[in-house]
VOTOR-765537 format. One record per residue (C-alpha): x, y, z; residue in three letters. Coordinates in steps of 0.25 Angstrom, whole numbers, padded with zeros to 4 digits, always signed. Example, Ala and Ser with C-alpha at 12.3 -4.5 7.8 and 13.67 -1.06 7.14 Angstrom:
REM VOTOR-765537
+0049-0018+0031ALA/+0055-0004+0029SER/
REM end
This chain:
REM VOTOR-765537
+0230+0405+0211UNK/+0217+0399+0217UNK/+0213+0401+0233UNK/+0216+0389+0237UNK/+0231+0386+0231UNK/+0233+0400+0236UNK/+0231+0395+0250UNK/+0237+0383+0249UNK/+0250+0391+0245UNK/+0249+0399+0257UNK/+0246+0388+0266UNK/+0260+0383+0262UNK/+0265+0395+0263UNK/+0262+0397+0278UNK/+0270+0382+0279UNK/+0259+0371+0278UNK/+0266+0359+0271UNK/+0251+0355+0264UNK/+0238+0361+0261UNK/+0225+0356+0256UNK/+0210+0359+0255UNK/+0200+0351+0256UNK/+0185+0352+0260UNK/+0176+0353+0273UNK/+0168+0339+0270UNK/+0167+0329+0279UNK/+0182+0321+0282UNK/+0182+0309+0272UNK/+0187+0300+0285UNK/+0176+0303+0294UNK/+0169+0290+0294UNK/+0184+0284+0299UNK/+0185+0296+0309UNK/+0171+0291+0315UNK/+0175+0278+0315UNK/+0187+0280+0323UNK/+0179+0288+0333UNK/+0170+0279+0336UNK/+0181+0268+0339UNK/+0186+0277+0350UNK/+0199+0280+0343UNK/+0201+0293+0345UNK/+0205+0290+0360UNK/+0201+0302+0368UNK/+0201+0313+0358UNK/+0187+0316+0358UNK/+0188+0329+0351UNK/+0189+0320+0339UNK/+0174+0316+0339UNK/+0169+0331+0337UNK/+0159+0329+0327UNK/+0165+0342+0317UNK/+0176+0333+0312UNK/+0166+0325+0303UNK/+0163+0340+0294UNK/+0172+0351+0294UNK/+0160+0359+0291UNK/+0158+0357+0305UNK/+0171+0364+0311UNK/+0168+0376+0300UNK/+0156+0378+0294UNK/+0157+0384+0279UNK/+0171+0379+0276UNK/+0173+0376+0262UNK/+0185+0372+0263UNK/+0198+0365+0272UNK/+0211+0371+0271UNK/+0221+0359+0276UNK/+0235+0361+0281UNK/+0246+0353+0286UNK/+0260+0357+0290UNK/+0271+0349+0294UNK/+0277+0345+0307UNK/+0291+0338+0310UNK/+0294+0323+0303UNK/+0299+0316+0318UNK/+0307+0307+0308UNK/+0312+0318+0301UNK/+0316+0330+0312UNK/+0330+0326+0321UNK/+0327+0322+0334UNK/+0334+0316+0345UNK/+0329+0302+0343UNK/+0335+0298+0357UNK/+0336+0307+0369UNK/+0335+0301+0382UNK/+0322+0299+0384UNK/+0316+0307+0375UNK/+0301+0309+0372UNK/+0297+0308+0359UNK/+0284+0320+0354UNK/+0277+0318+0340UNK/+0282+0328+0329UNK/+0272+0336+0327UNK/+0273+0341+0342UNK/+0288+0345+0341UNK/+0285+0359+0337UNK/+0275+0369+0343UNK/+0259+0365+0341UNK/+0253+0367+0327UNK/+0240+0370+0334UNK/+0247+0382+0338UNK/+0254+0387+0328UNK/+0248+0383+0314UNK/+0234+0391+0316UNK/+0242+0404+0314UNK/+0246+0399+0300UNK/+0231+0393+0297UNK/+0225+0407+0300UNK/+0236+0413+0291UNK/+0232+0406+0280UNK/+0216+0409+0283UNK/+0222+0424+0282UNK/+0227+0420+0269UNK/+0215+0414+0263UNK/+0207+0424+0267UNK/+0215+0435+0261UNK/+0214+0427+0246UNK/+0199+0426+0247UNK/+0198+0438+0252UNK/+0187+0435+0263UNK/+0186+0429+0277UNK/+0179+0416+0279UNK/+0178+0406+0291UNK/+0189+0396+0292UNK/+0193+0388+0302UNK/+0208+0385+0305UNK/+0211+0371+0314UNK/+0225+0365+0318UNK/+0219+0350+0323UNK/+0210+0360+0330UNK/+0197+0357+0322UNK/+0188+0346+0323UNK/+0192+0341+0310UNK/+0199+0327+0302UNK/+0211+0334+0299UNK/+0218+0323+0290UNK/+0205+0319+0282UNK/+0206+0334+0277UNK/+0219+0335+0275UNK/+0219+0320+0266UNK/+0206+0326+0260UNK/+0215+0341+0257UNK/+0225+0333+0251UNK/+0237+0334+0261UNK/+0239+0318+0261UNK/+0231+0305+0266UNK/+0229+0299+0280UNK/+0240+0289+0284UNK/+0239+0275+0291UNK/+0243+0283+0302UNK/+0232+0292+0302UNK/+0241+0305+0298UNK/+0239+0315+0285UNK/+0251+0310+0275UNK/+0257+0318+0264UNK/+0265+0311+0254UNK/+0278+0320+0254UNK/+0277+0327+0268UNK/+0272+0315+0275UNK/+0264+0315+0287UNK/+0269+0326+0298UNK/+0259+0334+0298UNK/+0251+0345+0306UNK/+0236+0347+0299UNK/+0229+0362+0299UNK/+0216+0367+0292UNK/+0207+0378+0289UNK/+0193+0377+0287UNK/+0190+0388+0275UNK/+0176+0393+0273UNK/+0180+0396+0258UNK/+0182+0385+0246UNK/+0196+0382+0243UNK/+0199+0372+0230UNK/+0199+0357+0240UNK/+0211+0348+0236UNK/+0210+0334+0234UNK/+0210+0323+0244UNK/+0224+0315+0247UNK/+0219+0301+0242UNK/+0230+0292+0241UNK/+0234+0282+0252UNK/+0249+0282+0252UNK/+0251+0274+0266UNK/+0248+0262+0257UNK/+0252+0249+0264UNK/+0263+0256+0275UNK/+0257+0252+0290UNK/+0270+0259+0294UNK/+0260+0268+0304UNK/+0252+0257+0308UNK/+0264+0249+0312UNK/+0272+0258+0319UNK/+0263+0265+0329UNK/+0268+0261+0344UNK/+0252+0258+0348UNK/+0246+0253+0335UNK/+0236+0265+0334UNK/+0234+0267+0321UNK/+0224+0258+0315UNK/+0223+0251+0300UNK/+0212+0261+0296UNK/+0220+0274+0296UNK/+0215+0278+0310UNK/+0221+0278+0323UNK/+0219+0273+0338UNK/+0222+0288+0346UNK/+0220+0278+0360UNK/+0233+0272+0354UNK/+0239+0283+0347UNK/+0252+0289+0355UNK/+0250+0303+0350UNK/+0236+0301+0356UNK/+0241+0295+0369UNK/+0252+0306+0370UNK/+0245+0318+0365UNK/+0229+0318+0366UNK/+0228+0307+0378UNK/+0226+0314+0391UNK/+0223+0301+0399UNK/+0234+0288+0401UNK/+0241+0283+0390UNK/+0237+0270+0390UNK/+0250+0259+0396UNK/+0250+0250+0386UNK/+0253+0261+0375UNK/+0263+0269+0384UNK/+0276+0261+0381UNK/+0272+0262+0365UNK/+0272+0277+0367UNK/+0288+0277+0367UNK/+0292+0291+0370UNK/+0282+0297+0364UNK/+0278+0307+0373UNK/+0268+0317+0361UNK/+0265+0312+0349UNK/+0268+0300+0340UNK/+0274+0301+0327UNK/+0276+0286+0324UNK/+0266+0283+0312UNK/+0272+0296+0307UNK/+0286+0293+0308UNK/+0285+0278+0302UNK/+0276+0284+0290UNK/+0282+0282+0277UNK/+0279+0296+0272UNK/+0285+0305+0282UNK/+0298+0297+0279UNK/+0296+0304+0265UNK/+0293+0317+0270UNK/+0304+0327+0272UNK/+0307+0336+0284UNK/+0299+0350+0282UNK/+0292+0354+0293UNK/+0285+0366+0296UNK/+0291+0375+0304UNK/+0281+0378+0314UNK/+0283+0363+0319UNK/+0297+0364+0323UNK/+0303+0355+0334UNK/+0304+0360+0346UNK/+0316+0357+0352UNK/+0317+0344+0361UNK/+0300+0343+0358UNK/+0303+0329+0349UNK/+0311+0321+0361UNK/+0309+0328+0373UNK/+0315+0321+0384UNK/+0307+0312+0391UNK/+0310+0316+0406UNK/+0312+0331+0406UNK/+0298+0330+0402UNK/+0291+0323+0413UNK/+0296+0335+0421UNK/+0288+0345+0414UNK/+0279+0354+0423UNK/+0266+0358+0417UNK/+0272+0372+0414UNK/+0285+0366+0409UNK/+0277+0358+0400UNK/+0268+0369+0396UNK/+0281+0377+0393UNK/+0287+0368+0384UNK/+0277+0364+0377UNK/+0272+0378+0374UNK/+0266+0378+0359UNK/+0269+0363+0358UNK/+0259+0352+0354UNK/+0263+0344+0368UNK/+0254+0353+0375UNK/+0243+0346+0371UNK/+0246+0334+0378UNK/+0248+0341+0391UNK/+0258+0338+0403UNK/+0252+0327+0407UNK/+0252+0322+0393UNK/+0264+0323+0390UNK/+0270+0319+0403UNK/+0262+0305+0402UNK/+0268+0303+0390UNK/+0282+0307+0394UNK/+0282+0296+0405UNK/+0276+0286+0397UNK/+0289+0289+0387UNK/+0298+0289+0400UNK/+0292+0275+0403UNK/+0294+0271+0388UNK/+0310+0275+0389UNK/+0314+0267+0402UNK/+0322+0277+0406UNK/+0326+0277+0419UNK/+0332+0288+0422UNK/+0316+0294+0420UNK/+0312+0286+0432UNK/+0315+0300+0442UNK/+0309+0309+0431UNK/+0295+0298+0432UNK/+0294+0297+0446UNK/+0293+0313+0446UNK/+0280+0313+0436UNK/+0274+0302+0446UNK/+0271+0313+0454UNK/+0266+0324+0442UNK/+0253+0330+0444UNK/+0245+0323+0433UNK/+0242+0309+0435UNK/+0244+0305+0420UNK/+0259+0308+0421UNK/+0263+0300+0436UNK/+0254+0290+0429UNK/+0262+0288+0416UNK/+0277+0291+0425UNK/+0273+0278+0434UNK/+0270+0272+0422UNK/+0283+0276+0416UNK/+0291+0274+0429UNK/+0286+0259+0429UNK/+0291+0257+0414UNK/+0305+0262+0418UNK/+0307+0252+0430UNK/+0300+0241+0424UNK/+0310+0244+0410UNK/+0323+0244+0422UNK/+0317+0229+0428UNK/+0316+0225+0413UNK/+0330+0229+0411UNK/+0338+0216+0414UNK/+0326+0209+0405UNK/+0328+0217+0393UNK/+0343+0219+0393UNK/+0346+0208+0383UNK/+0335+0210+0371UNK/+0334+0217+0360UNK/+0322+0223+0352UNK/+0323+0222+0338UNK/+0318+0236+0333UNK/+0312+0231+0321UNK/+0298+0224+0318UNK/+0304+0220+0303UNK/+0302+0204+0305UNK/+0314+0200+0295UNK/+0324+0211+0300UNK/+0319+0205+0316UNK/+0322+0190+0311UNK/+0337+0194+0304UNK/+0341+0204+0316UNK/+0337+0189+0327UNK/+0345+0182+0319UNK/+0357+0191+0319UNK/+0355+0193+0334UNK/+0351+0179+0338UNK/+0364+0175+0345UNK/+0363+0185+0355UNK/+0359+0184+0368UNK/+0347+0193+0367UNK/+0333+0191+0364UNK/+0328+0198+0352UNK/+0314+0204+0353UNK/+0308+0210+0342UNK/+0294+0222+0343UNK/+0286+0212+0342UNK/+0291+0204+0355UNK/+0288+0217+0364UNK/+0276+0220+0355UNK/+0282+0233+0351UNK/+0275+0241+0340UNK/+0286+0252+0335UNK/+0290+0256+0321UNK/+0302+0268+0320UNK/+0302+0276+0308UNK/+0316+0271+0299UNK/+0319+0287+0297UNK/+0331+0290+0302UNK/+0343+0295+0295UNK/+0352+0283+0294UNK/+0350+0268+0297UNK/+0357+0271+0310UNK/+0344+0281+0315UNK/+0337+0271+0310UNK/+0340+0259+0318UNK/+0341+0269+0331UNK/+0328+0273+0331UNK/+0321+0260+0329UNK/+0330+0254+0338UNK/+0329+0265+0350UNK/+0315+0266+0346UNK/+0311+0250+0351UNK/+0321+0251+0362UNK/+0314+0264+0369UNK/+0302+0257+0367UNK/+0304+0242+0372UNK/+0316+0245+0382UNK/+0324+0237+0374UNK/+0337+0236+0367UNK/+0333+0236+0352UNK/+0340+0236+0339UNK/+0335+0241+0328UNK/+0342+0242+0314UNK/+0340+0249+0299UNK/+0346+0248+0286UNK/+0345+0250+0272UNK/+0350+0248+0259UNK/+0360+0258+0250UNK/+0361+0259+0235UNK/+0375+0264+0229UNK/+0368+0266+0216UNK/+0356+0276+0224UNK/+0365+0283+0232UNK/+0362+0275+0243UNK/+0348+0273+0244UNK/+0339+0268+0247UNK/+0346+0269+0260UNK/+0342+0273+0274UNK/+0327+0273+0270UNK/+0326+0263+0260UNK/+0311+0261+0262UNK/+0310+0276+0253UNK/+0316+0268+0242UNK/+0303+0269+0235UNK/+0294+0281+0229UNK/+0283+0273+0235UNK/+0282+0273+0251UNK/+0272+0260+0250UNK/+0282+0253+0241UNK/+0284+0238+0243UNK/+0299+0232+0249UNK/+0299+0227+0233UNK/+0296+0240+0227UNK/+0307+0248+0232UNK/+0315+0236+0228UNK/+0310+0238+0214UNK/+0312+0253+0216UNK/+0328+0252+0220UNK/+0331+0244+0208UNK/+0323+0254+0200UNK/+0331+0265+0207UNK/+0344+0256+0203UNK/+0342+0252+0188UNK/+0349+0263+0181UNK/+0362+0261+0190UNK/+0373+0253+0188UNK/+0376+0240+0194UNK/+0380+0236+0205UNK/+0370+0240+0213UNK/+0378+0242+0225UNK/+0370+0245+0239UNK/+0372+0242+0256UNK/+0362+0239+0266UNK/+0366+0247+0278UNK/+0359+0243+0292UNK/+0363+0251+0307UNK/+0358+0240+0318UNK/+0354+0251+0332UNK/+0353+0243+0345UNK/+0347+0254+0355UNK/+0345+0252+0371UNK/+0331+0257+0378UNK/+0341+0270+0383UNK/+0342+0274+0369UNK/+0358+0270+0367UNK/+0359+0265+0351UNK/+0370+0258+0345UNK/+0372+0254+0331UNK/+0378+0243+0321UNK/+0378+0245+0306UNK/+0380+0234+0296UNK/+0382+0235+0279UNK/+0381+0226+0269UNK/+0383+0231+0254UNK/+0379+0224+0240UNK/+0373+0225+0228UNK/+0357+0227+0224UNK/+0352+0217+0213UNK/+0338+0215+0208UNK/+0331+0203+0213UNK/+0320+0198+0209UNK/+0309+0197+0220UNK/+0297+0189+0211UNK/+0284+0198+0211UNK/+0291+0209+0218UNK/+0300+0212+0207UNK/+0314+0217+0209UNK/+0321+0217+0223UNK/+0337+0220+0228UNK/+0345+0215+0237UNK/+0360+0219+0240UNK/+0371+0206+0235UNK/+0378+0208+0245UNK/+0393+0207+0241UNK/+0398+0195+0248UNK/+0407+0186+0240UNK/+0397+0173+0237UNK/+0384+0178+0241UNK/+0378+0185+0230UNK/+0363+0184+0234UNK/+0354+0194+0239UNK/+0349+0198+0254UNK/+0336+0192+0251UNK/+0342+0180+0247UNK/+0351+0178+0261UNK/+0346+0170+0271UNK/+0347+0175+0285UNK/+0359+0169+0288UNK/+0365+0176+0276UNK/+0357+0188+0280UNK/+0364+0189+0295UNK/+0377+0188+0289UNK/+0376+0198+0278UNK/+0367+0209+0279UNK/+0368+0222+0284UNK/+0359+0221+0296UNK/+0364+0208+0301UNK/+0378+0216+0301UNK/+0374+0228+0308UNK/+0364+0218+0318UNK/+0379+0211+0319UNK/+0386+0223+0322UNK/+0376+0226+0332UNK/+0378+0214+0340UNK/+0391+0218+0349UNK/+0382+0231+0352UNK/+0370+0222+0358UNK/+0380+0215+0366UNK/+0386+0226+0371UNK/+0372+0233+0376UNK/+0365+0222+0381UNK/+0375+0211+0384UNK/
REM end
């Protein structure tokens, strides 16, 4: 066994999820890095301009090689939260267990220890946890961990993109791998589109002055007001372009063990955290990445999330931080105070709308249609200029519909409603069912390949091709109260022939005399027969009873 697959077995041994080796040349994205310096994007952090990150040789002279590392963190899709407590922050994933800067440098040195011992010599090295001046992600792409995302985050193709990034800087040779050089984001803006502020940029950069891990974490001054109500409750952290990412919904659950939630750290609640006293603060936060924002950090952006929830009952709890010691925090609490009595005068105004929790056009025009007799205007994101995509990855078409629904009625202080649905195979077992966008073995595959793909899937089992969609309609008030309406429709798949596109399906549904497919109903048809204009039906006597 060679040196190198030696220490790459007892780096996975010790519990990091990939390792690679690369060299020390230059990062192959400086020039890009440069750039983005010079257009002022990398907001206040001016640590980023020290000048060793354009050669590692500068941060160790004589390396000859760089061991890269990366363990996993908590998927916030994946681990069970409570998605809805009263008032409840919400704290980026990485931060829910106790601070890699802390704990991974005894595993680095363990393994230097090892390495040591196999080439029987000491030699400088040089272990860094985000702690070095160095482009950590160019040498983890050019180590072979994965690529650089739209999103600007280090992506593997089967564990996705939680990760935390750790090197050592050898001054012996070890056998480099080869770079990761494939792009698999291929046309998915899924990132792009859903980031609250719009930060990330078309060239695989980011905006840090707009970035709300920035604003909440390395920002010591004021976040700026017109990006305060698109924070939500995000109180450390984002996790958004994470969490709509494609891949990480492929990605299983396994985490390393050194990251485990603390409790209560994912969705702390909102008010009993406003009382902290810097040596509460310090105390709870013993060991834990939310330190680094300090106090008054983190209470700025605790009143910002009470202002974001409307809750009244926070009023008290603000008008006590108006007289907290740092500026930054009664600043923020007047600000948050103001929301919540300017939401209570906007109350009467808003008690008959609904937000419709979807940006999908045709699913916006068929839901208007369905509610047009009502006596309630209909707004849609776009109306309240609202930029907010939630990740479809719950465990049924119930959780589904909640959170997108809860989700835009936090954020615009409006009742919303919010729906999800899928289609069911017999034949398949019932796939492709609650995440229907899988349906695929390719995660850039058009609407018409996984078309083509199901019938492939279907072609060796006997007809009828029976199958239901299923749709759950969620209607959810700005205090968090949810109620749901389902609706069903079954019938049959058959192969349709969609010109260039090849072969589509649709379900016949069996109603005596109709005999055609969904795509061949016309609305009318469509708000009479399909599976979400039932559940939107059902819905209706609910919407009357909340806001009537």
């Amino acid at each position: 066994m060679t040196l190198t697959r030696a220490v790459k077995d007892e780096a996975l041994r010790l519990g990091f999820a990939l390792v690679g080796v690369t060299t020390p040349a230059p990062p192959p994205h400086l020039s890009a890095f440069e750039n983005w310096l010079s257009m002022g994007r990398h907001a206040s952090m001016n640590y980023m301009r020290d000048p060793r990150r354009r050669d590692p040789l500068l941060v160790l002279p004589g390396c000859k090689s760089i061991l890269v590392l990366a363990v996993r963190y908590p998927n916030p899709g994946k681990v069970s939260q409570d998605e809805n407590p009263p008032a409840a922050g919400r704290v980026a994933a990485y931060a829910w267990g106790d601070d890699y800067h802390l704990v991974l440098p005894d595993r680095l040195k363990q393994l230097v220890v090892f390495i040591e011992t196999l080439a029987g010599n000491s030699f400088q090295h040089r272990c860094t946890t985000d702690s070095a001046p160095l482009l950590e992600r160019d040498l983890a792409q050019r180590a072979g961990l994965g690529w650089i995302g739209k999103n600007t985050c280090l992506i593997h193709p089967t564990m996705g993109s939680y990760f935390l990034l750790a090197e050592i800087l050898l001054g012996i040779e070890l056998e480099a791998d080869q770079p990761f050089t494939a792009d698999r984001c291929g046309r998915c803006t899924r990132c792009i589109s859903a980031c609250p502020t719009g930060c990330i940029l078309p060239d695989r950069t980011l905006d840090a002055r707009r970035c709300l891990s920035y604003l909440t974490i390395e920002n010591r001054q004021e976040i700026p007001v017109n990006l305060r109500r698109r924070m939500g409750n995000r109180i450390f952290g984002c996790d958004i372009c994470q969490q709509v990412c494609p891949w990480n919904r492929f990605a299983d659950q396994e985490y390393d063990p050194l990251f485990k939630p603390r409790n209560t750290l994912s969705s702390p609640e909102l008010r009993s955290e406003l009382s902290l006293s810097p040596q509460d603060f310090d105390r709870k936060f013993t060991g834990s990445p939310i330190l680094r924002s300090k106090r008054r950090g983190y209470l700025r952006n605790v009143a910002v999330a009470l202002g974001n929830s409307r809750d009244c009952s926070a009023v008290p709890d603000l008008e006590k931080a108006l007289h907290d010691p740092e500026p930054l925090v009664h600043e923020h609490a007047g600000w948050a105070l103001e929301q919540i009595r300017s939401g209570e005068r906007k109350q009467d105004q808003i008690m008959n709308k609904i937000l419709l929790a979807t940006n999908n056009p045709g699913k916006i025009l068929e839901i208007k249609a369905l509610l047009v007799d009502l006596s309630f205007a209909l707004l849609t994101p776009a109306d309240l200029g609202l930029v907010l995509e939630v990740p479809e990855d719950g465990e049924s078409y119930a959780d589904n519909s909640a959170k997108k629904a809860v989700a835009f009625a936090r954020v615009s202080g409006l009742t919303a409603l919010g729906d999800d649905s899928g289609l069911e195979v017999d034949a398949l077992g019932g796939l492709p069912g609650l995440h229907s966008h899988r349906f695929s073995p390719d995660p850039d595959a058009s609407d018409a390949d996984r078309r083509k793909y199901l019938l492939e899937r279907l072609s060796d089992k006997p007809r009828p091709w029976t199958a239901r969609f299923r749709a759950t309609v969620a209607i959810a008030l700005p205090s968090g109260e949810v109620r749901l309406a389902t609706g069903e429709c079954e019938g049959e798949i058959v192969p349709v022939e969609r010109g260039s596109n090849g072969f589509g399906y649709d379900p016949i549904f069996l109603i005596p005399g109709l005999g055609r497919t969904m795509a061949e109903l016309g609305m009318n048809e469509k708000n009479r027969l399909s599976h979400r204009a039932l559940a939107v039906r059902n819905a209706i006597p609910i919407l009357k009873e909340l806001l009537d």
